[in-house]
N, C-alpha and C positions, 0 to 999 in steps of 0.2 A: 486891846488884849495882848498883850507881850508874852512872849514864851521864852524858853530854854532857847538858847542857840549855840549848838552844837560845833565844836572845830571841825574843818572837813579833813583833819587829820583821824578824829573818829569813825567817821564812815567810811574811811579806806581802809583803816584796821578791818570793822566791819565787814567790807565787802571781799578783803583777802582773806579774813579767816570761813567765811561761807563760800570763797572759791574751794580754798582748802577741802574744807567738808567734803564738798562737790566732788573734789577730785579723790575722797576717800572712797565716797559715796560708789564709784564707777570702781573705782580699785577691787572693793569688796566682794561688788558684784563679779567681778571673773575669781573668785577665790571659795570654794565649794568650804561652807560651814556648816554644813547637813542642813537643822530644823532652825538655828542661830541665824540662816539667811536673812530671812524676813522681820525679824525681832533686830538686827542691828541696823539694817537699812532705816526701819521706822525709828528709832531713837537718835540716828543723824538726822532725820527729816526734822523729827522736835525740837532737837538744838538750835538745827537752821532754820525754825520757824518762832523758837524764841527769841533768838537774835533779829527779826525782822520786827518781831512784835514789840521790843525793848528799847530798842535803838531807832526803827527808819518810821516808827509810827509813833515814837515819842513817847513812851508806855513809861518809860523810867522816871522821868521828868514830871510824869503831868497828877495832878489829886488824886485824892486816897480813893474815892469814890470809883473814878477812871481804874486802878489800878484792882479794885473789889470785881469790876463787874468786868475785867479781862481774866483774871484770875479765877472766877467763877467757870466763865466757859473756857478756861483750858481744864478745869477739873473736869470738867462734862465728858470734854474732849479724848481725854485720860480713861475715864470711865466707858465712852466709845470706845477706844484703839485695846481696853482690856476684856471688853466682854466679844469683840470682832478676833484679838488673842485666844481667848477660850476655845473659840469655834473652830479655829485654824490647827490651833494644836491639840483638838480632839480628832482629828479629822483620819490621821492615821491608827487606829486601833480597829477600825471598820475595814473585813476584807470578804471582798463581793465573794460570791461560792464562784464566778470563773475565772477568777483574775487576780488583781493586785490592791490594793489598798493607798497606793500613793495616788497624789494629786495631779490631776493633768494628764491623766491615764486615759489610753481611749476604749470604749469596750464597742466590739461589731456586734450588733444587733441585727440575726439573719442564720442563712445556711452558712454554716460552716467552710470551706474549701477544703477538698481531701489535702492529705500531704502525698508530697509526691512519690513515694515508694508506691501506696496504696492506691495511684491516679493510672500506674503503669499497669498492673493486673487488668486481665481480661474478667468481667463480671460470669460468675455463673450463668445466667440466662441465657447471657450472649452469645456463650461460648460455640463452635461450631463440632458438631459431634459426625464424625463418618461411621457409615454404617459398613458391614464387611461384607 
């Protein structure tokens, strides 16, 4: 069974344009895009995962058959990362009654802790009353 044999000048291109990515990939992330965060990071990952799936696993090259039934589950795939999309960016319109609505928020469940203006006051009860 003979296949494709690819130059190893292709899998250098390859693997410096998925350094690239990589180093986009890291870039982005220190660079505040509001809700665009998460939605560009994952469509660099898809890129650099159809370049793995095309090129270092031989996808381009190989039968119609091979390339239907890759091409099927990256539709799936797709249909995963947009119904897991839906849920993330529904996710802020929701705002608890004590708090904030954004992700990663932490809420204390408990007593409260006074603040501290109202921690310095003497309570009522305790109070000490002289008599005259």
């Amino acid at each position: 069974m003979s296949g494709h044999v690819s130059p190893k000048s292709s899998y250098y291109a390859i693997f410096g344009s998925l350094m690239v990515l990589t180093a986009i990939t890291v870039g982005i992330a220190f660079v505040n895009l509001g809700a665009l965060n998460f939605p560009v990071a994952l469509s660099i990952a898809i890129l650099k995962a159809t370049l793995v799936i095309l090129f270092f696993m031989h996808v381009k090259y190989s039968s119609r058959l091979t390339k239907l039934i890759c091409g099927g589950a990256f539709f799936f795939l797709v249909v995963l990362f947009g119904l897991t999309m839906t849920d993330y960016l529904s996710r802020g319109w929701f705002v608890a009654p004590g708090g904030t609505a954004g992700a990663g928020t932490q809420l204390t469940v408990g007593p409260q802790t006074p603040p501290a203006a109202e921690a310095d006051e003497p309570d009522a009860d305790s109070a000490v009353t002289e008599e005259p």
